[in-house]
C-alpha positions in Angstrom: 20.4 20.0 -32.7 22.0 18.3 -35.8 20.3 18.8 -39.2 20.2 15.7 -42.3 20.6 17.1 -45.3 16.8 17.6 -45.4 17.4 19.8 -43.3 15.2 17.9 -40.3 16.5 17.0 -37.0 17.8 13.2 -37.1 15.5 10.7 -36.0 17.8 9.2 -33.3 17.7 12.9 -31.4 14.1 13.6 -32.1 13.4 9.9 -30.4 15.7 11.4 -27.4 13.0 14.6 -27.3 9.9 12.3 -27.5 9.4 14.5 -30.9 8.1 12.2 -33.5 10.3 11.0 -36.4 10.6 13.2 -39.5 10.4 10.0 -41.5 6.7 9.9 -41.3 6.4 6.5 -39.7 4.4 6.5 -36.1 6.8 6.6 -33.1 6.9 2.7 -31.4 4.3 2.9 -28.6 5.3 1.3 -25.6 4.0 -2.4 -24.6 0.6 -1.4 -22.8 -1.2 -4.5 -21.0 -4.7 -5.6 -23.0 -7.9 -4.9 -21.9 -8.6 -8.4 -21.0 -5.9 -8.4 -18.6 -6.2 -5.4 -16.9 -10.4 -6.4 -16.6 -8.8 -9.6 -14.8 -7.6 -7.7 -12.1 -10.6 -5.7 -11.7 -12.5 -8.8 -11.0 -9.9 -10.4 -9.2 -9.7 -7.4 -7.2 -13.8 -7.3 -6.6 -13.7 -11.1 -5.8 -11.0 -10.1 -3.2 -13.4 -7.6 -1.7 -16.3 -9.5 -1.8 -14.8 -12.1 0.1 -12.5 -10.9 2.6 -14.8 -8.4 4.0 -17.3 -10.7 5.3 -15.1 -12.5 7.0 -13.2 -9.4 8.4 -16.4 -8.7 9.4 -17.1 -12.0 11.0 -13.5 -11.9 13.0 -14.4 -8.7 14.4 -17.8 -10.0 15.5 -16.1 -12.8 17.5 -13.4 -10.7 19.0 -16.0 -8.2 20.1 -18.0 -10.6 21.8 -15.2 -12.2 23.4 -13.4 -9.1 24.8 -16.9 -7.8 25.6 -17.3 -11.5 27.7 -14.2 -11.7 29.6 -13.8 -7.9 30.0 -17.2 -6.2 30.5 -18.5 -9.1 31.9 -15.8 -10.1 33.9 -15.9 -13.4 33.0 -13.1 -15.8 32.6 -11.4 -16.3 29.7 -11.3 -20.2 29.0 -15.2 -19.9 29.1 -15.3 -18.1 25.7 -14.8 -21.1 24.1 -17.6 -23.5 25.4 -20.6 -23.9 23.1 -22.9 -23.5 26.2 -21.3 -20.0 27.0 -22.8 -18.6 23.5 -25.8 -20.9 23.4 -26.9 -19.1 26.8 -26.2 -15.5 25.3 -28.3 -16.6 21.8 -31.3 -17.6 24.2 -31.1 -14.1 26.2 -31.0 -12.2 23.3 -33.7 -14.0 21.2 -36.0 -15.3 24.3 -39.8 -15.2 23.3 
């Protein structure tokens, strides 16, 4: 490695090896993202979660009683969507 007349590796080559500058001066610290944004995404990320996992929850609840309605139960399919169909299945479940 090239000396200066110091007899210290230039600062251009030092840079190169991530050493830091002989000058003294602190080494310019690449751009990190604030604290404030990065906490953004962790609550954008919960809020995310908190959301979209109730209703994953709720699609699989309807396609689990549908497929267990026209499969298991051999019923037909266009009946899944009558009101009466689940109304009946409510009142068997939570009959007095």
């Amino acid at each position: 490695m090239p000396l200066n007349e110091d007899g210290q590796a230039s600062a251009a080559k030092s840079r190169e090896a991530g050493l830091k500058p002989a000058s003294g001066k602190k080494a310019e610290q690449p751009t990190k993202p604030s604290k404030s944004s990065k906490s953004r995404k962790k609550k954008r990320l919960k809020l995310w979660i908190r959301i979209s996992i109730p209703f994953l929850c709720l699609i699989a609840l309807v396609v689990g009683m549908g497929v267990g309605y026209v499969y298991m139960g051999k019923q037909p399919m266009s009946d899944i969507w009558k009101w009466e169909t689940w109304r009946h299945a409510f009142d068997l479940i939570f009959a007095p």
